[in-house]
MIROVEX-702061 format. One record per residue: x, y, z of N, C-alpha, C, O in turn; residue in three letters. Coordinates in pm, 1 decimal. Atoms other than C-alpha are relative to their C-alpha. Example, Ala and Ser with C-alpha at 12.3 -4.5 7.8 and 13.67 -1.06 7.14 Angstrom:
<pts>
PT | n_X | n_Y | n_Z | ca_X | ca_Y | ca_Z | c_X | c_Y | c_Z | o_X | o_Y | o_Z | residuo
PT | 89.0 | -119.0 | 0.0 | 1230.0 | -450.0 | 780.0 | 90.0 | 120.0 | 0.0 | 193.6 | 118.1 | 66.5 | ALA
PT | -82.0 | -119.0 | -6.0 | 1367.0 | -106.0 | 714.0 | -77.0 | 109.0 | 73.0 | -26.1 | 219.8 | 89.9 | SER
</pts>
This chain:
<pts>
PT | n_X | n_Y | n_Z | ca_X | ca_Y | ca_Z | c_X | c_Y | c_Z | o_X | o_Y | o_Z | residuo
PT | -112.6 | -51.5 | -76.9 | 5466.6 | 15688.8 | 1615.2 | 78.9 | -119.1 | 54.0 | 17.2 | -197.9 | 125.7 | UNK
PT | -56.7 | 105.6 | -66.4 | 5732.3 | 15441.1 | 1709.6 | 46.1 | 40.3 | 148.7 | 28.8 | 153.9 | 192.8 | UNK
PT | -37.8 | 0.7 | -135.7 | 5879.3 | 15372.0 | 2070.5 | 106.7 | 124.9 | 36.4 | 104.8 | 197.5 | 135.9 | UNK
PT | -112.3 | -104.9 | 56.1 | 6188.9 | 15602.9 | 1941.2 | -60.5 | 151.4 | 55.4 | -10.3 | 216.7 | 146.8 | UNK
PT | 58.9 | -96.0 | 14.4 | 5960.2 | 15884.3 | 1910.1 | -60.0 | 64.1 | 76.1 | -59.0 | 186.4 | 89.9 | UNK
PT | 91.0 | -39.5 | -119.8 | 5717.3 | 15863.3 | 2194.9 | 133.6 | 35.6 | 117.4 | 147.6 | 142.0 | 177.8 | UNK
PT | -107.8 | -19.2 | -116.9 | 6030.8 | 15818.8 | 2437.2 | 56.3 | 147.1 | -30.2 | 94.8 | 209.1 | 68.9 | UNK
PT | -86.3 | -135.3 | -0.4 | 6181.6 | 16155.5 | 2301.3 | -127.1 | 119.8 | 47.2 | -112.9 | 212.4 | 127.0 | UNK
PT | 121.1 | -95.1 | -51.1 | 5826.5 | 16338.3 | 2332.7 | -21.7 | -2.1 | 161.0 | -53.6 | 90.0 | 236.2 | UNK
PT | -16.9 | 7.0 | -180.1 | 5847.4 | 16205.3 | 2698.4 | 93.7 | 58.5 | 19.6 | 66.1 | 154.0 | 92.1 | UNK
PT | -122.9 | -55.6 | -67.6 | 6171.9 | 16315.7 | 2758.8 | -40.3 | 177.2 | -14.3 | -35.1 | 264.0 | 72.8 | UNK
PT | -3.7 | -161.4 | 7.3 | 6108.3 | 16660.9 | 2640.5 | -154.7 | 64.7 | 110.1 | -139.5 | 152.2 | 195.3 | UNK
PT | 93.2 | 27.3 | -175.0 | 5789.5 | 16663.6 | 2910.2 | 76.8 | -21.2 | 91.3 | 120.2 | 79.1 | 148.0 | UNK
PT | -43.2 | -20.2 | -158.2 | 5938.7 | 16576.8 | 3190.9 | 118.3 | 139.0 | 13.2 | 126.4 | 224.2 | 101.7 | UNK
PT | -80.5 | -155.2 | -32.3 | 6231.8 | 16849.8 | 3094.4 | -131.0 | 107.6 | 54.0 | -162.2 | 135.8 | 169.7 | UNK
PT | 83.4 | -80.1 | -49.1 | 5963.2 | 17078.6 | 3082.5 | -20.7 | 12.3 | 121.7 | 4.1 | 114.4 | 185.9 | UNK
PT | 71.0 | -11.2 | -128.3 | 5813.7 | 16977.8 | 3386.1 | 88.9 | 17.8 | 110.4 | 51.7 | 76.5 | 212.0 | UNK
PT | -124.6 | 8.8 | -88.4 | 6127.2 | 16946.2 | 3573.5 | 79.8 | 132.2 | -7.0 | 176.1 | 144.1 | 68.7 | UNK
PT | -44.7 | -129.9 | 31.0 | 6217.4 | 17315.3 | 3445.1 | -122.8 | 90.2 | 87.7 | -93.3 | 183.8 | 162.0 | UNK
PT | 118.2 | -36.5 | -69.0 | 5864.8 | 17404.8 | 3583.1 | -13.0 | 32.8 | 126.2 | -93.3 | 120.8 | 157.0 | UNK
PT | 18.7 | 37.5 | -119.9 | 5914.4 | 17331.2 | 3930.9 | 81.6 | 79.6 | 111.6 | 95.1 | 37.4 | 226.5 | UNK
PT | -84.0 | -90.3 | -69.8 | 6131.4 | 17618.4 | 4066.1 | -145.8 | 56.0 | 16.1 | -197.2 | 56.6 | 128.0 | UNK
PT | 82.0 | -111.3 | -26.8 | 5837.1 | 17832.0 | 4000.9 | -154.6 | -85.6 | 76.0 | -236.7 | -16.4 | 136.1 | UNK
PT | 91.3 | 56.4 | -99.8 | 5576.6 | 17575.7 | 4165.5 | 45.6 | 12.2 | 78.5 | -8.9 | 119.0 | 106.2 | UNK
PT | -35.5 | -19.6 | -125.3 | 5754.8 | 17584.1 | 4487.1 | -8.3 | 124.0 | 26.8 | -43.9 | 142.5 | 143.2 | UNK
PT | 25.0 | -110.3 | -60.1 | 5745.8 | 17945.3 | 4493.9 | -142.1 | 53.3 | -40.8 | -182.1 | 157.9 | 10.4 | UNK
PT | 200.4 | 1.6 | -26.0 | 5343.9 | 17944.9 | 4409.9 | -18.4 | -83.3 | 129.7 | -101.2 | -48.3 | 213.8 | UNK
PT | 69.4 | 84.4 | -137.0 | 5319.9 | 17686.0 | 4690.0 | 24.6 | 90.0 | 138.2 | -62.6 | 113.7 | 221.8 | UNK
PT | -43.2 | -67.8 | -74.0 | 5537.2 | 17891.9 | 4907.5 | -86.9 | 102.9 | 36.3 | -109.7 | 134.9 | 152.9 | UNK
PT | 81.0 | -167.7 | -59.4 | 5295.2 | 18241.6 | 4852.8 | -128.2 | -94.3 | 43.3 | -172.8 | -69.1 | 155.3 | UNK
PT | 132.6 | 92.1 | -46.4 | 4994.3 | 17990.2 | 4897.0 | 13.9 | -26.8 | 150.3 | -69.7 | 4.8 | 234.9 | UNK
PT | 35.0 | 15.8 | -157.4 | 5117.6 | 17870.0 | 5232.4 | 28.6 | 127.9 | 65.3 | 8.7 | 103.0 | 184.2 | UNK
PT | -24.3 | -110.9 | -17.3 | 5214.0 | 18260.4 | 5303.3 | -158.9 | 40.2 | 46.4 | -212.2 | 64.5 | 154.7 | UNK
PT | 194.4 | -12.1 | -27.1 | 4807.4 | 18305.6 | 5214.1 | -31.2 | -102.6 | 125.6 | -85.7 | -31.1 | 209.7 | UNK
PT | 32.9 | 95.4 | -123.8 | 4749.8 | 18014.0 | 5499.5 | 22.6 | 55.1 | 87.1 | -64.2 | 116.3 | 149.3 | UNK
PT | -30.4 | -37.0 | -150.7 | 4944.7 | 18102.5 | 5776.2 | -68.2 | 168.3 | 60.3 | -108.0 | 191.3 | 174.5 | UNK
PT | 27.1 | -86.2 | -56.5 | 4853.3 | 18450.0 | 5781.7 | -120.1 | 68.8 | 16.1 | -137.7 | 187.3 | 44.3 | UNK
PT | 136.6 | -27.0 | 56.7 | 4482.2 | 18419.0 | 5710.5 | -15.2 | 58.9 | -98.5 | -119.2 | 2.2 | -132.0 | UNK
PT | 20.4 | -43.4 | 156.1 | 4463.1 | 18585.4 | 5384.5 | -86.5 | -57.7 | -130.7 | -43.2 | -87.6 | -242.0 | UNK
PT | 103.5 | 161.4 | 52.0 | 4177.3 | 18362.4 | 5237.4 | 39.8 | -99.5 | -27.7 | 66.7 | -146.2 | -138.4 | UNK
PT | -129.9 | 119.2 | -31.3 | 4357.1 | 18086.1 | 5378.7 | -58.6 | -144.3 | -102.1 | -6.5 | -225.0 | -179.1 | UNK
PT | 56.2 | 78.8 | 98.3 | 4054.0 | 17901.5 | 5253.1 | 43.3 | -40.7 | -121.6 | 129.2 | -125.3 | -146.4 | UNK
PT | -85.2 | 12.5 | 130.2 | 4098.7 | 17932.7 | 4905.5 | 114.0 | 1.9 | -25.0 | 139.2 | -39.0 | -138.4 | UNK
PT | -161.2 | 36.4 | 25.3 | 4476.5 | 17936.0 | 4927.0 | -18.2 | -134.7 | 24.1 | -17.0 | -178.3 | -91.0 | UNK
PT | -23.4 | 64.6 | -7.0 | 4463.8 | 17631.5 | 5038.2 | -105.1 | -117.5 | -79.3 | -107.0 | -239.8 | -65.7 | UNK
PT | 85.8 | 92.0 | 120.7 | 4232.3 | 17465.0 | 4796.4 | 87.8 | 27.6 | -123.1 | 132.5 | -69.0 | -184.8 | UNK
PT | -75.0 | -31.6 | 126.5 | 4416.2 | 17619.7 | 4516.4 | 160.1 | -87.5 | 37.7 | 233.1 | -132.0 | -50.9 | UNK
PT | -123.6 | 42.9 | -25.2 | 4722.5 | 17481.7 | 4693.6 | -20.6 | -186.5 | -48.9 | 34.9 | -252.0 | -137.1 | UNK
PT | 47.4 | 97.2 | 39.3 | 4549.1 | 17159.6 | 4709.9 | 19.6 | -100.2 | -147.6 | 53.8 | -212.7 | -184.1 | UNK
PT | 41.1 | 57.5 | 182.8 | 4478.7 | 17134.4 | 4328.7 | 151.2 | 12.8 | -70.5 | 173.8 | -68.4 | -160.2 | UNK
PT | -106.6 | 29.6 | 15.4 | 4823.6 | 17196.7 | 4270.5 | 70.1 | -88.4 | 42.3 | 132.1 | -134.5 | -53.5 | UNK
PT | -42.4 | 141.7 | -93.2 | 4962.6 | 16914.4 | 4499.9 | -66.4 | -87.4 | -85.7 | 0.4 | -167.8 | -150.7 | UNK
PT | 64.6 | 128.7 | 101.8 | 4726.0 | 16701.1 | 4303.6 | 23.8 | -22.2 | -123.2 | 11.0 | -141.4 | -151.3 | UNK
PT | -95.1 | 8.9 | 116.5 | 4879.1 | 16746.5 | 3964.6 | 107.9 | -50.2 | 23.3 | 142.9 | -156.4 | -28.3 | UNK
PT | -156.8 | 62.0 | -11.2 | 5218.2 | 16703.9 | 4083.9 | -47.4 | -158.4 | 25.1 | -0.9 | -244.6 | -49.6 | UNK
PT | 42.8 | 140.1 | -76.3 | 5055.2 | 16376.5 | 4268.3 | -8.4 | -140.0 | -168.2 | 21.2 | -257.5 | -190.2 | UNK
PT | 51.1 | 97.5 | 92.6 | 4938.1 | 16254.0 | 3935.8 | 94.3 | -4.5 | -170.4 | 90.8 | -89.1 | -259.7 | UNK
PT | -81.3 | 9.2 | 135.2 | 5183.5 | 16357.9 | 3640.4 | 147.0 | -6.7 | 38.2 | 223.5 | -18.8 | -57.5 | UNK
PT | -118.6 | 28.2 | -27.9 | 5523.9 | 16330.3 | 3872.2 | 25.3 | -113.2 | -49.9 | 118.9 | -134.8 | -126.8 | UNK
PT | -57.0 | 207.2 | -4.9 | 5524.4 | 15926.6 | 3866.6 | -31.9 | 23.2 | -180.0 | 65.0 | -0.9 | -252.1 | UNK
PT | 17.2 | 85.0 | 133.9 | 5384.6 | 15896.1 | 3504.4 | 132.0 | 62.3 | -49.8 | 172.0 | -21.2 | -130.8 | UNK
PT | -114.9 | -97.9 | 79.2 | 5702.7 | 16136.1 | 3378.2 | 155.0 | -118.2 | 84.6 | 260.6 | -153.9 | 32.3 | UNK
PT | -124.6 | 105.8 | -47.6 | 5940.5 | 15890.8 | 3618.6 | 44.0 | 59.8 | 131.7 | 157.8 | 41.3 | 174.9 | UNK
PT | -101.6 | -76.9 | -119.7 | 5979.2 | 16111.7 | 3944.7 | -129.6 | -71.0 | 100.7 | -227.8 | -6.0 | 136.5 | UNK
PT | 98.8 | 73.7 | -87.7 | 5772.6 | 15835.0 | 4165.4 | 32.9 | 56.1 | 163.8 | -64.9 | 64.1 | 238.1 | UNK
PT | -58.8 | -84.3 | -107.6 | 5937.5 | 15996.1 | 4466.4 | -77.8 | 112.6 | 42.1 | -150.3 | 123.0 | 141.1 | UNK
PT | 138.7 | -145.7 | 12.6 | 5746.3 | 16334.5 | 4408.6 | -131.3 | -54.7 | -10.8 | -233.2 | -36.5 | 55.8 | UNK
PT | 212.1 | 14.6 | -16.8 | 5430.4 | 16188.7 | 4307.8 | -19.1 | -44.9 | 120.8 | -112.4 | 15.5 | 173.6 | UNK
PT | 35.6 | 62.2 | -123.6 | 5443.3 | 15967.5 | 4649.4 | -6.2 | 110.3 | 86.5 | -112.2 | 122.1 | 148.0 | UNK
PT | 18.5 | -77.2 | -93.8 | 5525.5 | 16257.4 | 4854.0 | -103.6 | 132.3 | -9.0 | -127.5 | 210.8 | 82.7 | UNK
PT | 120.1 | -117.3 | 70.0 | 5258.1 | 16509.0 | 4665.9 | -139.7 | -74.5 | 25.9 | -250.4 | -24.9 | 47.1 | UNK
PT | 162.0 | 77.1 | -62.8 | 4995.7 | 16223.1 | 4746.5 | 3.8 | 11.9 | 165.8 | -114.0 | 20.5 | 200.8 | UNK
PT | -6.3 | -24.9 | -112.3 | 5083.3 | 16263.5 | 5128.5 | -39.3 | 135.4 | 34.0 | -113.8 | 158.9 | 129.2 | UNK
PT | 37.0 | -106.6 | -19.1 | 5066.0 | 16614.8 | 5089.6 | -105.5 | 10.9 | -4.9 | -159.2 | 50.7 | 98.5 | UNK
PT | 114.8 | -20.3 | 32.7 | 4759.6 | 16618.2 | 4934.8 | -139.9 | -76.6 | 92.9 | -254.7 | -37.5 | 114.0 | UNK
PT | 131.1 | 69.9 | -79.3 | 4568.4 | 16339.4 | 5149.2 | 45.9 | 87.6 | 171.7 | -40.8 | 73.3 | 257.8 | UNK
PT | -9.0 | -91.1 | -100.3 | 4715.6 | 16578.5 | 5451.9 | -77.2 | 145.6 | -19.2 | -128.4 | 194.9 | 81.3 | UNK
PT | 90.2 | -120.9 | -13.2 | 4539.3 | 16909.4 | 5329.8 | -153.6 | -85.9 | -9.3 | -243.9 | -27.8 | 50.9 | UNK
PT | 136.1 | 67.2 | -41.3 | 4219.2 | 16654.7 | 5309.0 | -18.0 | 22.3 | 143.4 | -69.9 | 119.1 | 199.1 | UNK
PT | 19.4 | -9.6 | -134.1 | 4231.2 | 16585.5 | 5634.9 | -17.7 | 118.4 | 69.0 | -121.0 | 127.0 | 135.4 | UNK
PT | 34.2 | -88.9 | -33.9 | 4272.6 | 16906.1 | 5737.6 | -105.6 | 93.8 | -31.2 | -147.2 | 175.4 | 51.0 | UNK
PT | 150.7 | -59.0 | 86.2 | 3980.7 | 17050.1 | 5523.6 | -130.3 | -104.1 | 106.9 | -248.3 | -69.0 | 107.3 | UNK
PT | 126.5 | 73.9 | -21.9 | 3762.3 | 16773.4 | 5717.4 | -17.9 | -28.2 | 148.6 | -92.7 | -106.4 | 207.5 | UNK
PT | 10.5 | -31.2 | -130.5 | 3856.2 | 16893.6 | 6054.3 | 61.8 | -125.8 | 104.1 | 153.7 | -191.5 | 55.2 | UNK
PT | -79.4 | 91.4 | -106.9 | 3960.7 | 16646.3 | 6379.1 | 81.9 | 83.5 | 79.8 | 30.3 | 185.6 | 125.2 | UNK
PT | -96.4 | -13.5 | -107.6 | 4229.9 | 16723.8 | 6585.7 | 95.5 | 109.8 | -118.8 | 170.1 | 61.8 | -204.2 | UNK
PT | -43.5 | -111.4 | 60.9 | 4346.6 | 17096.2 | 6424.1 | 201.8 | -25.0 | 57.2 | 275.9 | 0.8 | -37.7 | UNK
PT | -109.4 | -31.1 | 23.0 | 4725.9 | 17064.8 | 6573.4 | 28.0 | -163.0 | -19.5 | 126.3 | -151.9 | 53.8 | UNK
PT | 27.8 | 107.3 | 56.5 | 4726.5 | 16694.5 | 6473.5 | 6.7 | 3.0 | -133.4 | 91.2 | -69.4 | -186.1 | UNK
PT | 24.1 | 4.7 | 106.8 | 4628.2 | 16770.8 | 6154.1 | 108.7 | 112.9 | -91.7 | 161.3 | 73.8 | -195.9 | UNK
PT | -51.4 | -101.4 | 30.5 | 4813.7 | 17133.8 | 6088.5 | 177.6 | -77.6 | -2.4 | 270.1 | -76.8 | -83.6 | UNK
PT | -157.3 | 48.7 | 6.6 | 5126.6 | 16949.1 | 6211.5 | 50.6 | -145.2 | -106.4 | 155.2 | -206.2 | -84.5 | UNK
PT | 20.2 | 121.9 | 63.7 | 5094.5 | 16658.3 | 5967.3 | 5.5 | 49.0 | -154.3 | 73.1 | -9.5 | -238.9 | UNK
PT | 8.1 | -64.3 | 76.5 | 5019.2 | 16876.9 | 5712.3 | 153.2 | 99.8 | -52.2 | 203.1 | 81.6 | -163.3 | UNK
PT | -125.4 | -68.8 | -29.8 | 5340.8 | 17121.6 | 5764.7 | 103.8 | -82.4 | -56.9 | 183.7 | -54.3 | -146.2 | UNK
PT | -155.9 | 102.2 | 16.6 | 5582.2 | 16799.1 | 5777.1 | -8.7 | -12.2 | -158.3 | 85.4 | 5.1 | -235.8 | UNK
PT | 18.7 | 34.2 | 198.1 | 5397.4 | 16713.2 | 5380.8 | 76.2 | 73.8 | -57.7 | 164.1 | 38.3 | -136.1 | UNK
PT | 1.0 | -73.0 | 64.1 | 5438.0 | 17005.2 | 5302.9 | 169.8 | 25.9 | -36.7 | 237.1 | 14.4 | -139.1 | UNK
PT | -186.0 | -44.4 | 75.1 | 5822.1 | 17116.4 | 5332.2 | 48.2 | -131.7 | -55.4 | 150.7 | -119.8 | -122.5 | UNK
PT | -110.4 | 112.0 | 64.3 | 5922.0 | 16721.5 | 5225.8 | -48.1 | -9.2 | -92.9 | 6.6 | -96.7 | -160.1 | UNK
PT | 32.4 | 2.7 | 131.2 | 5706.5 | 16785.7 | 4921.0 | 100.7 | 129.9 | -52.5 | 176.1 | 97.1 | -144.2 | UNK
PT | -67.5 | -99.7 | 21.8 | 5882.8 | 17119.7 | 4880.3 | 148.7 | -31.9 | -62.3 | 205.7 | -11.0 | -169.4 | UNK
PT | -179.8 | 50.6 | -3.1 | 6247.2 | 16967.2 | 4963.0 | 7.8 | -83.9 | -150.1 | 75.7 | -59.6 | -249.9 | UNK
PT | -20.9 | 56.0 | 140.6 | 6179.6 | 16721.2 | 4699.5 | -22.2 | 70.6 | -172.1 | 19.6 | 26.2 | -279.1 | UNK
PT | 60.9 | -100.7 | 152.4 | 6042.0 | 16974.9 | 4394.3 | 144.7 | 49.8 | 22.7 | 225.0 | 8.5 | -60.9 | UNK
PT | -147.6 | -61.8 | 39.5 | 6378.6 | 17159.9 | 4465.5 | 145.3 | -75.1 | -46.2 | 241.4 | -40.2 | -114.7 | UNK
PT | -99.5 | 131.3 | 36.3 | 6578.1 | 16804.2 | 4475.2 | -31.7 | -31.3 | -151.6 | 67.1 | -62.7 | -217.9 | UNK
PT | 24.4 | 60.5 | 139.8 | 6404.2 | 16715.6 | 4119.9 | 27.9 | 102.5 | -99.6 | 72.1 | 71.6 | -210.3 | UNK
PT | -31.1 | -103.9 | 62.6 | 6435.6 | 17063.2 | 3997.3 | 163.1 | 10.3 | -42.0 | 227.1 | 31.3 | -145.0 | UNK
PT | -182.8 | -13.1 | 68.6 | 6805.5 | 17063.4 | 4006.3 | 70.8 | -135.5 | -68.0 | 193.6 | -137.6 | -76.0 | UNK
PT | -31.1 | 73.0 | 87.7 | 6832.7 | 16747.7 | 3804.3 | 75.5 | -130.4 | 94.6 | 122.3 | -228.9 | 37.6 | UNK
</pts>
């Protein structure tokens, strides 16, 4: 495969992924829906988790280093909160990740 080739197979990935990302924000969205209102906040928020951690790890390699940085904040913020301390400390730390991971999926989404 030459450089030609691989670069177009990338490009058509990140479209994808960058087409993708309307409908992740509104999975993250019913996920933190499941959180706030207890609704097996637990597992919402593990499942939320494991999503944050994808974005964390295939944003930057695709070229959106922006998202992956702010999807690793998110993600080392639902840690923390999974491992207890200071609950409005942590909830509020968590919150801020969360909508500037959000803000940004809708900023990358629209190109």
């Amino acid at each position: 495969m030459t450089n030609d080739e691989f670069n177009n197979k990338l490009d058509g990935i990140r479209v994808r992924f960058v087409a993708s990302l309307a409908g992740k924000v509104d999975e993250f969205e019913t996920l933190m829906d499941r959180i706030v209102s207890d609704e097996d906040a637990a597992q919402a928020l593990e499942e939320l988790r494991l999503g944050v951690h994808k974005l964390r790890g295939v944003a930057p390699t695709l070229g959106l280093q922006k998202l992956g940085s702010i999807a690793a904040e998110s993600e080392d913020s639902i840690i923390a909160m999974t491992k207890g301390g200071d609950p409005t400390q942590t909830a509020g730390a968590f919150l801020g990740a969360f909508r500037a991971l959000v803000d940004e999926m809708r900023i990358a989404a629209k190109g």
